[in-house]
N, C-alpha and C positions, 0 to 999 in steps of 0.2 A: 504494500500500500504506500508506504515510503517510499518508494522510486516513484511508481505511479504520479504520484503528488508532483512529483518534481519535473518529469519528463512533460505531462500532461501540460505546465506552468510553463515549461521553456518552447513548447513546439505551439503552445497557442499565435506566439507573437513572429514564431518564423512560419507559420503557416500563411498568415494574413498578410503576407509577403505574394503578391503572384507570379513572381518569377521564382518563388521555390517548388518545385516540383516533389509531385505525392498528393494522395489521396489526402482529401477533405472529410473528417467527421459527416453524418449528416445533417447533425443541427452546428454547423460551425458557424453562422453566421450569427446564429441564435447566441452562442458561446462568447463569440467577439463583442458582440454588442452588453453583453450581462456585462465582460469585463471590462469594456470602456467605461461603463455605467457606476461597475463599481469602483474604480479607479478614481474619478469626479466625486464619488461620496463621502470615499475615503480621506481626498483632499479638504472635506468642507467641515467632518466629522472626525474629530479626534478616537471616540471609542471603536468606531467602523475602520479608522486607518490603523491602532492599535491591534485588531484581529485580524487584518487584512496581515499586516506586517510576518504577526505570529505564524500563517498559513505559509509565506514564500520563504521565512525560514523553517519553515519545517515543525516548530514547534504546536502545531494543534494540525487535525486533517484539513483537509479542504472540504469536507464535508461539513463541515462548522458556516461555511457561505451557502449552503442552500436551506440555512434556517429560514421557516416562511415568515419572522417579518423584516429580515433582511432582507430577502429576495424582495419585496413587497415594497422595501424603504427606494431600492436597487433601481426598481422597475418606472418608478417615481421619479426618476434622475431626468432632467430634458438634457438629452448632450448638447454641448457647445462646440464651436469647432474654433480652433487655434487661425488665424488668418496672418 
């Protein structure tokens, strides 16, 4: 489950890459957007950047981010786009 976490965390953001070559999840789109989403809440919210943090080290699962009212806080996010 440990690797999993970690592999899963590094090939999200080389996938979203389209010149890297290799099959797509089928919800990847769905997967990229939850993580942009979460990434913006994280920055806005101290407690959400604090569990986000513990997740990419390794310290708690990644299953701890599809708690429903994170996903819920998550899904709540309007992206903004950097220009």
């Amino acid at each position: 489950m440990l690797i999993e976490t970690a592999w899963s965390l590094a090939a999200l953001r080389d996938l979203a890459d389209p010149r890297t070559k290799g099959q797509r999840p089928e919800d990847f789109e769905q997967t990229l957007a939850f993580s942009e989403r979460l990434f913006q809440l994280a920055a806005a919210d101290s407690s959400v950047h604090e569990l986000l943090f513990e997740v990419l080290q390794l310290l708690k699962p990644r299953s701890v981010l599809n708690e429903p009212e994170l996903v819920e806080r998550v899904k709540a996010v309007r992206l903004t786009v950097d220009t």
